[in-house]
N, C-alpha and C positions, 0 to 999 in steps of 0.2 A: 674233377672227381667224378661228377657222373659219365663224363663219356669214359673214363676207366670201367667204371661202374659196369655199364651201357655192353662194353666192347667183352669186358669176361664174362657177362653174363652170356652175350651172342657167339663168342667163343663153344660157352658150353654148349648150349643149343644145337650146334654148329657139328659139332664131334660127338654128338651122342650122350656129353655126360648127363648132362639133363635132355630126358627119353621125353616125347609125346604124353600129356597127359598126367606128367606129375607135376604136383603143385608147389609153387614158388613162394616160400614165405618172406613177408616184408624183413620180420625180426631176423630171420634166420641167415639171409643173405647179409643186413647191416651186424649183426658178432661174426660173420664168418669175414666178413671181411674189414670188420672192425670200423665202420663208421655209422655216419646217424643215418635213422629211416628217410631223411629227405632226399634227398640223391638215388636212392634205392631207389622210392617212389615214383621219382623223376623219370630213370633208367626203364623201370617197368612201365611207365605210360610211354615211353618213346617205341621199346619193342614192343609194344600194342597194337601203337601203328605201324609199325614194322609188318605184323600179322606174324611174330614168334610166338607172344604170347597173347591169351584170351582173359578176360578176366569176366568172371561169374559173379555176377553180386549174390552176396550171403554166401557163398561157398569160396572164394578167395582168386589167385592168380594161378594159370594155368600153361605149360608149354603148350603149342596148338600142333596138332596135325598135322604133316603135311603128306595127301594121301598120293599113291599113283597114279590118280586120273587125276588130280589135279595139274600134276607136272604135265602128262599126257595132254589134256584136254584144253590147259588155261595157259599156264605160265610157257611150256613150250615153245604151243604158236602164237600165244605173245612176243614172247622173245624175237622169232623169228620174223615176224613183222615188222616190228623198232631196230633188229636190226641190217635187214633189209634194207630201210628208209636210209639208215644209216650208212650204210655203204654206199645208194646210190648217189649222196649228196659228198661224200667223202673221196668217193674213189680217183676223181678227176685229178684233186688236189693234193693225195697223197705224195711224197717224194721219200729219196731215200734214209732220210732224218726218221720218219716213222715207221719204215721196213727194220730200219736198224734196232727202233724202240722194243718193237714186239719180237724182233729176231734174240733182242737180249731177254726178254720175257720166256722164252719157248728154252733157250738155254738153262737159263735159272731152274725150269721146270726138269730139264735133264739132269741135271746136277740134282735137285733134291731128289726125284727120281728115284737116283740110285739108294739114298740112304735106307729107305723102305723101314723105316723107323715107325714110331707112334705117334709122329708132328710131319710125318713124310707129305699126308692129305690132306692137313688142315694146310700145310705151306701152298700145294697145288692150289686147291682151291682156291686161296688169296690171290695167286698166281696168274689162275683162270681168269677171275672177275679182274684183276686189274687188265687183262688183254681185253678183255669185251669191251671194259668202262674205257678203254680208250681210243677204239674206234666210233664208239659213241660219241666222245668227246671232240672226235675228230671233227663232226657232222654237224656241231655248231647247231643244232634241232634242240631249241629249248625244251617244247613241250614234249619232243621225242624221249630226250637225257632226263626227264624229271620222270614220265611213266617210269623208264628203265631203273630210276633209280631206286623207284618206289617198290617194285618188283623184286629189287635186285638182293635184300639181305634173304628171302625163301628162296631166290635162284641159289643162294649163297649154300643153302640148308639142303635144296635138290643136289648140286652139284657134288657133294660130300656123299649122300647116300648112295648115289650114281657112282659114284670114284668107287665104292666099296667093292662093287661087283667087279670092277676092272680085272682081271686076268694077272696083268703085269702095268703099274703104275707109267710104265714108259708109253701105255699108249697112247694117255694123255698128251703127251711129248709128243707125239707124232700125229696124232689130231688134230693140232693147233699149229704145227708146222705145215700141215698138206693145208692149213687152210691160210696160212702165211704166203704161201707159193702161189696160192689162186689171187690171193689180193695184190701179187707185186705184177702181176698180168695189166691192171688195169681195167681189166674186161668184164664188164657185166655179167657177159652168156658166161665167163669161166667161172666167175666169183659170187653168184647167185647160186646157181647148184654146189657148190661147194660149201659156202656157209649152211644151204639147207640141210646137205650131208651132215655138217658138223653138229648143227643145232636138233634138227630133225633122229633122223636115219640115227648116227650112233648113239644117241640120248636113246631113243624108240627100243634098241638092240638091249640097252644095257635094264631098262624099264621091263622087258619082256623076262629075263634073269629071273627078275624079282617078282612078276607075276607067276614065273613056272614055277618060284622054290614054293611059294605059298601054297601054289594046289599039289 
């Protein structure tokens, strides 16, 4: 019950319904979703450490912020780093069991793609993260896959706000395929500028969107 709990609350988070800065109440989640405050409570201290929510003593539970330069400046080149590492221990041992894995990944995203519905970005998004989480996974890098993972539900919360500005949701689908094509190279020099394209460069392009609509 709490990773239900746990997963609708990250859900919302996730798609906006619950915005930055409005407050989470105990009671209000256990009748809305019809169970006891323990599970809630549970739920809320897990996205705590997640970094979803903040909690304030004397003032209550909070969704947290997650601002532009944070993406920019933290989580990013974070990312870009773990997954670096991760590719350079992965790449060698790649075969085409794993080409095929993320080739069905990059499909999937085509397919929803098209529906351009109201669940169209929250599917990418899972989508996304399941591609990353599994070149991670590839690299066998405990301590690498535990950073990434710990990172990974506010990559989860970037990626979604990022997706908004997208133009046409297909570009997603083609971002992660031109970087599918760099990893079945095998080649470091191909697949190091590539993933930084992907990670970097169009993350950077779509962040920039968002700082032009503000001023």
């Amino acid at each position: 019950m709490r990773s239900e709990i746990t997963e609708a609350l990250r859900l919302r988070i996730i798609d906006g319904t619950f915005s930055p800065g409005i407050r989470i109440s105990e009671d209000w989640v256990a009748g809305e979703m019809g169970v006891s405050r323990g599970p809630v409570r549970e739920a809320i201290r897990e996205l705590e450490n997640e970094g979803l929510l903040v909690v304030l003593p004397y003032r209550g539970t909070f969704v947290n912020e997650i601002s532009t330069d944070e993406l920019r400046n933290t989580l990013i080149p974070i990312r870009l780093i773990l997954e670096q590492q991760a590719c350079a221990v992965a790449l060698p041992n790649m075969d085409e069991e794993d080409f095929a894995f993320l080739a069905e990944i990059v499909e999937k995203m085509r397919i929803v793609a098209k529906k351009n519905n109201l669940d169209t970005l929250v599917e990418l998004v899972e989508l996304d993260v399941r591609y990353h989480q599994y070149i991670m996974n590839l690299s066998k890098q405990y301590h690498a896959i535990q950073l990434w993972n710990t990172i990974q539900p506010r990559i989860r919360v970037g990626f979604y706000r990022l997706g908004l500005r997208h133009n046409d949701y297909q570009e997603i689908t083609s971002e992660h395929s031109n970087l599918l094509e760099a990893l079945r190279s095998r080649d470091s020099k191909i697949v190091f500028p590539a993933l930084e394209h992907h990670i970097c460069t169009d993350q950077y392009r779509l962040l920039d969107r968002i700082d032009s609509d503000k001023n």
